[in-house]
N, C-alpha and C positions, 0 to 999 in steps of 0.2 A: 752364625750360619742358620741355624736355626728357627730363627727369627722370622728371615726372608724366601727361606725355601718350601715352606708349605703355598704362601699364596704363588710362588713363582711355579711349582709345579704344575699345584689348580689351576692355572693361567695356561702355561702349555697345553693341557689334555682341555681346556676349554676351547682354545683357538682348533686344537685336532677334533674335536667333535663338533666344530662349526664347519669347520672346512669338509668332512668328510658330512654333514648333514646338508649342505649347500651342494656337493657334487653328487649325492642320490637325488637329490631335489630335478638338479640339470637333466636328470635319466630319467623322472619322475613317468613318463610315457610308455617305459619296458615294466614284467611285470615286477612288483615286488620293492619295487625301486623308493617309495614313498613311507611303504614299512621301514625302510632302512633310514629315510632321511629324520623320521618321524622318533625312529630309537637313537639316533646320534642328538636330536636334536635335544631331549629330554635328557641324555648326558651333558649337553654344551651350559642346557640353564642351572643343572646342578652345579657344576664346576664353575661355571660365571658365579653365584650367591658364594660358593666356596671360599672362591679368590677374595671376593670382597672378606667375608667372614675371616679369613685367614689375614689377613692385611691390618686387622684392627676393627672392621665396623661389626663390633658385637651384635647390633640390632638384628642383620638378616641371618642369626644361627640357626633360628627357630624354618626360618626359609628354605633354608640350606638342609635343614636337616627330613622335612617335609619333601624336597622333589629329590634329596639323594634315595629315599626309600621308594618314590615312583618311579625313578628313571635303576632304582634293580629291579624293579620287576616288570616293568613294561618292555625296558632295551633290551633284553636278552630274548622277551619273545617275540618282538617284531624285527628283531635281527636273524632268528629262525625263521619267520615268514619271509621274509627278504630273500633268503639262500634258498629256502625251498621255491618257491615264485618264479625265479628268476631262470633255475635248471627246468624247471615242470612247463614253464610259458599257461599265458591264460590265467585267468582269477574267479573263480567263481565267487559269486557275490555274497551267497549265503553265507559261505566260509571266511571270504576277505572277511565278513561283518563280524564273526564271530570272532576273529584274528586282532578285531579291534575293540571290542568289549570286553573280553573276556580281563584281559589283563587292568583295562580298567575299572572293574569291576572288585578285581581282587586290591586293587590300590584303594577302592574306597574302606574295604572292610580292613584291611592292614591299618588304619586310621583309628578303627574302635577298642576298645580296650581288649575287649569279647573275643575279638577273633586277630589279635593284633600277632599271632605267632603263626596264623595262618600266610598274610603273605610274607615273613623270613622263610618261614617252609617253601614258600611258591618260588621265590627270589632264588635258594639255593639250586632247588630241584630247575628250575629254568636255567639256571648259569652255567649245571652242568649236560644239560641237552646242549644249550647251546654252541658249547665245547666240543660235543659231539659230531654237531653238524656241520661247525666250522671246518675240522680234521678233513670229513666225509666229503665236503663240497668243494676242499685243496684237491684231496685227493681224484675226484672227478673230475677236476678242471685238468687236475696235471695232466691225463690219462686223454683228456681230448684235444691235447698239445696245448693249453693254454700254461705254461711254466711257471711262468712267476707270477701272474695274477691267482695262480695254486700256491706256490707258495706264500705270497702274501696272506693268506688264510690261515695257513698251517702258522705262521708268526702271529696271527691278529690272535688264535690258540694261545699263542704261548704265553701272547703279552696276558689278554684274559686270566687265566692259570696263577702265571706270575703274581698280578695280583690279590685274588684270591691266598694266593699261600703269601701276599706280604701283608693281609689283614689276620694272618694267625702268629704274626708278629716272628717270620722264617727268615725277613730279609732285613733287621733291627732291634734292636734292643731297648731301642726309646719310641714312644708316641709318633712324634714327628717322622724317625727313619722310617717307622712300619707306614705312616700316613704319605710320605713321599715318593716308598715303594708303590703302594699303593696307586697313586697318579701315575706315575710313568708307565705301572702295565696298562692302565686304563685306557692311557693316551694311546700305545702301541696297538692296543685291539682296537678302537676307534678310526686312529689313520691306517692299520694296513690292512682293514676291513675295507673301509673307504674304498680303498685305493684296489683291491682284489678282486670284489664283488661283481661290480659291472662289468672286469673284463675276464671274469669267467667263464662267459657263456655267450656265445652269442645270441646278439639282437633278435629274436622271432619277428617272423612276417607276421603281417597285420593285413 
C-alpha cells in the first residue's frame, strides 16, 4: 500500500491545487484573486515534482524539495493577500508590490545556508496567520449570509491545521502515514479555499 499511496496522494492535492489555482485565475479581475491563483499554483508545481518523485523518478527530489520550501512560504502569504483583498475591494499598488516581493525575497534567502532558518521561521509564523485569517474570513462571510462559502474556509482551516499536526507525525506512526496525512490536508485547504474565497464576498463595482 505503501508503495502507491504517497505518489497517489501527491497526485490528488496536485490536481486540487491546479483546479483551485485555474478557478482564481478565471476571477483574476476581483481583487486578490491572482494572489490566490498565484499561491495554489506554486502548491500544484510542488506536488506535480512530488508525484513524480514519489512514483520512482528519484532525479526531480532535489526539485521537489526546492519548490516544496517556496510554495510554504510564499502560499500562505499570498493566500492572506487573497482573503484580505477580496473583503477590503481595491489593491493599492505599493502594497500589492510588496505582497509580492517580500515573500519572494524570503525564499531567496531560505536558500543560503546563513539565513536558511530564517524562512522555516517565516513558513511557520505565516501558516499560522494564515490560519487565522482563514477562521476570520469564514467567520465574516458567514455573518454576511454567505454560509457555506464560510464554511468552506473554516474546513480549508481545518484541512491546513490537520496537516500541520500530521507533519509532527499526530496522524501515523510511519513516514509514509505522516506524509499521506500530510497531502490530504493539504489538498482540503487548496480545494475548499478554492472553492470559498471567491464566494465570499461579493463582486465590487468597478
Amino acid at each position: 500500500m505503501e508503495n502507491w499511496s504517497a505518489p497517489f496522494f501527491d497526485g490528488v492535492l496536485a490536481l486540487a491545487a491546479l483546479w483551485g489555482a485555474m478557478r482564481f485565475y478565471g476571477e483574476r479581475a476581483r481583487p486578490g484573486m491572482l494572489f490566490g491563483a498565484a499561491a495554489l499554483f506554486s502548491v500544484f508545481l510542488a506536488a506535480a515534482f512530488g508525484t513524480l518523485r514519489y512514483a520512482g523518478l528519484d532525479a526531480v527530489a532535489g526539485i521537489n524539495d526546492g519548490l516544496s520550501l517556496i510554495s510554504a512560504i510564499v502560499a500562505p502569504t499570498w493566500a492572506i493577500a487573497a482573503a484580505i483583498f477580496i473583503f477590503r475591494g481595491g489593491q493599492d499598488k505599493a502594497r500589492t508590490g510588496v505582497l509580492w516581493i517580500v515573500p519572494m525575497a524570503i525564499t531567496a534567502l531560505a536558500f543560503l545556508p546563513q539565513t536558511a532558518l530564517l524562512g522555516e521561521t517565516y513558513a511557520q509564523i505565516a501558516g499560522l496567520a494564515m490560519l487565522c485569517v482563514l477562521v476570520g474570513a469564514g467567520v465574516l462571510a458567514a455573518i454576511k449570509g454567505r454560509t457555506w462559502p464560510g464554511a468552506a474556509l473554516a474546513i480549508s482551516a481545518a484541512g491546513y491545521a490537520f496537516a500541520a499536526l500530521a507533519m509532527l507525525g499526530v496522524f501515523g506512526a510511519t513516514e509514509t502515514a505522516a506524509l499521506n496525512s500530510f497531502h490530504i490536508g493539504i489538498a482540503i485547504w487548496a480545494g475548499a479555499f478554492a472553492w470559498g474565497l471567491p464566494g465570499a464576498a461579493r463582486p465590487h463595482r468597478v
